[in-house]
N, C-alpha and C positions, 0 to 999 in steps of 0.2 A: 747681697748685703744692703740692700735699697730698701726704702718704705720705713712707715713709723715702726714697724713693729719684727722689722730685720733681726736675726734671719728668720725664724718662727713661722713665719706667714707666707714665705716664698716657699722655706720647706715643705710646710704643709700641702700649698697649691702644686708643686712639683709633683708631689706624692698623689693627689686627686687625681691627676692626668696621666698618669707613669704608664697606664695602660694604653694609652693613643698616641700617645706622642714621646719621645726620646726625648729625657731632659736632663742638660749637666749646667749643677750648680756650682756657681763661681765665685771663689770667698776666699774664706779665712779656715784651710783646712780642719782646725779644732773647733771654731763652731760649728761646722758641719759635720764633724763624723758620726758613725753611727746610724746614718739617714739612708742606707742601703741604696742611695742613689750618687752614682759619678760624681766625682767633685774635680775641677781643675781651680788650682792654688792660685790667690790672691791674696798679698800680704797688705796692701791698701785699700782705702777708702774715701770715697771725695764726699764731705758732708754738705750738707744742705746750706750752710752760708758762706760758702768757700764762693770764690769766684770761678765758673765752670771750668773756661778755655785755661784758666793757669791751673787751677786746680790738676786738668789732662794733662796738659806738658808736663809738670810740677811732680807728677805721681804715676808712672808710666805702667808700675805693677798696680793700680787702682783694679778695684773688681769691673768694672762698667770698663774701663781702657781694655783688660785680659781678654773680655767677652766679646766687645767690638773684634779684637783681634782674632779671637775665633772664628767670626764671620769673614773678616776681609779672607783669610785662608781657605776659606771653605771648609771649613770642619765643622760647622754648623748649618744651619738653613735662616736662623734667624735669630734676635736676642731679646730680649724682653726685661724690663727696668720700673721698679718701684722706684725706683731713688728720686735724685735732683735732674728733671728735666734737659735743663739748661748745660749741665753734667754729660748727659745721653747725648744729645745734641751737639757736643764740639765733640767728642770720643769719634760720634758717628761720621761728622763732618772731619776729620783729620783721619780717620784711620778707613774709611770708603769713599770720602769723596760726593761727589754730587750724581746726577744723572744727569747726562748731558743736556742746555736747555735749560736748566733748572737755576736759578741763582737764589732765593731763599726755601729754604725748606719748610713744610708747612708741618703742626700738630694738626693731623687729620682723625680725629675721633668718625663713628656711623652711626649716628639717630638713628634707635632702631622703632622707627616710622616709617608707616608706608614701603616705598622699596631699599629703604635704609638713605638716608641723608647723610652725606658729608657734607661736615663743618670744617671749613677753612677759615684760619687759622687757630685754634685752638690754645695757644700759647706761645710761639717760638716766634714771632716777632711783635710785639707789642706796640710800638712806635714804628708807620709806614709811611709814605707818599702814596696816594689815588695810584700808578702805575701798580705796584705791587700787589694790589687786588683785581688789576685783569689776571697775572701771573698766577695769584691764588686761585681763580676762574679757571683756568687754563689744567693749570695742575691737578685741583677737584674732577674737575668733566673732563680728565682723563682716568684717574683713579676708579670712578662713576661705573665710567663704559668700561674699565677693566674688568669691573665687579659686573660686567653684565649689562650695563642701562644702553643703551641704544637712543643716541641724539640726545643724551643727559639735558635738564634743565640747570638752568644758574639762577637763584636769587641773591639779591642783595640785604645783606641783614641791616634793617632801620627801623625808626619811627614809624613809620605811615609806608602805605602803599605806593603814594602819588610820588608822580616824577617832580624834584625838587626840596622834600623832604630829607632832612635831617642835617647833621656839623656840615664842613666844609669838605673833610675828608669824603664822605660819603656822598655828598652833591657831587663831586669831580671826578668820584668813581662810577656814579651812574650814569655821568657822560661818555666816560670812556668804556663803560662798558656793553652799553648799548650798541658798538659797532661789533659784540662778540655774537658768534651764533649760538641759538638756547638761551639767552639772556633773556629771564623773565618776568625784570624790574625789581624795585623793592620787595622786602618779605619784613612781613610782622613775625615777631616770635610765634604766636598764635598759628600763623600760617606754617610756618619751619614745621614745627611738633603734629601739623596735619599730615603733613609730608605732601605739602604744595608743590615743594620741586626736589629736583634731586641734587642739590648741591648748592649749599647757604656760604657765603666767603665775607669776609668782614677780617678787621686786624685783628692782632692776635691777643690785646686785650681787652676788647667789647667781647670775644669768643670765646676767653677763658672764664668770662664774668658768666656768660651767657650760658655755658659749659655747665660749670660750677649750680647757677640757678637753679635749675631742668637737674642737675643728682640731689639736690636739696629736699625739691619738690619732689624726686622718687623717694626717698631716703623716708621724707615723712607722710607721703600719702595725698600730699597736698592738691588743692584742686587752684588752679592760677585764675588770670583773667582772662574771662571769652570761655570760660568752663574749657580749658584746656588739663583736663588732670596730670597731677604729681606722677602716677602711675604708669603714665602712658608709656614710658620706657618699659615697665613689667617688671619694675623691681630694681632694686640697686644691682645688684650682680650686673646685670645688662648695661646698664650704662656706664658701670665702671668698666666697661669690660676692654679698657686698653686704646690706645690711638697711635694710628702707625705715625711714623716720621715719617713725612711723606715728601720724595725728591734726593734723600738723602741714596746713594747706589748700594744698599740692600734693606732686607725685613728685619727694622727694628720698630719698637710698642714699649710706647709708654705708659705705666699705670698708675693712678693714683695714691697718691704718698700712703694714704690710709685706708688701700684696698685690705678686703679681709681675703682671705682661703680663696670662697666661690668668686670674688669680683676678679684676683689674680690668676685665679684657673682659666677663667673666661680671656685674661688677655695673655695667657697664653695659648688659646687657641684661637683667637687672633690672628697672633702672630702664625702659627703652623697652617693656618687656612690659606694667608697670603704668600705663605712660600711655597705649600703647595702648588698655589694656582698662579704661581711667574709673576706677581703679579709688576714686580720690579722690571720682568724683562718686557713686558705689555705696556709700565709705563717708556722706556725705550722707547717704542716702536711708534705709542702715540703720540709722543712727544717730539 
């Protein structure tokens, strides 16, 4: 029941993938019928200007609360959300909990650059302390090497290369971050979208800006500065294609409010790649 264009476009993307992947959609049993695919009943919904964490207590049959619950049971492998972020985020945080280790949970989108880029924080903390982005560092270049990378890099997303560049936030995290290993200074946007390193961390609203830019630039073709092209993700599908909540103790993916069909199909498989491959149980182990 999530995204601008609920349910319609969840329908449809469920339907795209029906053949790879198991998928039960969770709603309002009358707008879903008919859709030859599982539906488990949800008689609420948390809208997008609701305040998230009251909105979850507030509405316990919420579709996003239901679906979380399906995961904490294990009756699912994993969940996947158009809606309100913020919404996904306290459901996930009250009804799974943390991964141990973990104290903010990050919007972990993959630049798909180079050997795929994680971007830490992507939205789900906006206002931080320097401390909070070693944690992001940490979190990232484990998720990294989950995916595969071996001795992951970490950049810092700023202004300039050079040591001493940019706000305060940024200056006090490149000191603390420099005693991390892999740490491999500032990154210009430029550099991220080369795939300079494997893993860009910055708060979670320079990330959601910076996010947001880069599907713009795919969206329309655009070419930035430093001839970094709009394209270089390969299209909007790809870069809409979902970003786990990452820290939170299982595989959920969040998508963009005004994913279409292909951009939501994409993040649901996603999500089905990262529960395939433990990747929850991998963050454990490295964490």
């Amino acid at each position: 029941m999530g995204g601008d264009d609920a349910p319609g476009v969840p329908i449809a993307a469920a339907r795209a993938v029906a053949g790879e992947v198991d998928v039960l959609l969770v709603g309002d049993p009358a707008a879903l019928a008919g859709t030859g695919l599982d539906v488990v009943a949800a008689d609420q919904v948390i809208d997008m200007g609701e305040d998230p964490a009251l909105g979850v207590r507030a509405k316990p049959g919420a579709s996003i609360a239901v679906a979380i619950d399906l995961l904490a049971r294990g009756l699912v492998g994993a969940v996947v959300s158009a809606g309100s972020t913020g919404a996904t985020l306290a459901a996930a945080l009250l009804g799974l909990g943390r991964v141990p280790g973990v104290r903010r949970p990050v919007v972990a989108p993959v630049l798909p650059v180079g050997h795929g880029v994680v971007l830490v924080d992507a939205g789900a903390s906006p206002d931080v302390q320097p401390e909070a982005l070693v944690a992001h560092a940490r979190l990232g270049g484990a998720y990294a090497a989950a995916r595969g990378r071996v001795s992951p890099s970490v950049g810092l997303l700023n202004v300039g290369a050079e040591p001493g560049k940019g706000n305060s936030l940024a200056r006090a995290a490149h000191a603390l971050l420099s005693a991390l290993p892999g740490f491999a200074g500032n990154v210009e946007p430029a550099a991220v979208l080369a795939g300079a390193v494997d893993v860009v961390v910055t708060d979670g609203f320079t990330g959601n800006v910076f996010l947001k830019t880069v599907e713009a630039m795919a969206a329309g073709g655009a070419t930035g500065p430093g001839g970094v092209a709009g394209g270089v993700a390969g299209g909007r599908g790809e870069v809409h294609g979902g970003a786990l909540l990452l820290g939170v103790d299982g595989v959920v993916v969040v998508a963009h409010g005004a994913a279409g069909e292909a951009e939501l199909a994409a993040a649901i498989a996603t999500a089905a790649v990262a529960a395939r491959g433990d990747v929850v149980a991998r963050l454990h182990a490295l964490l």
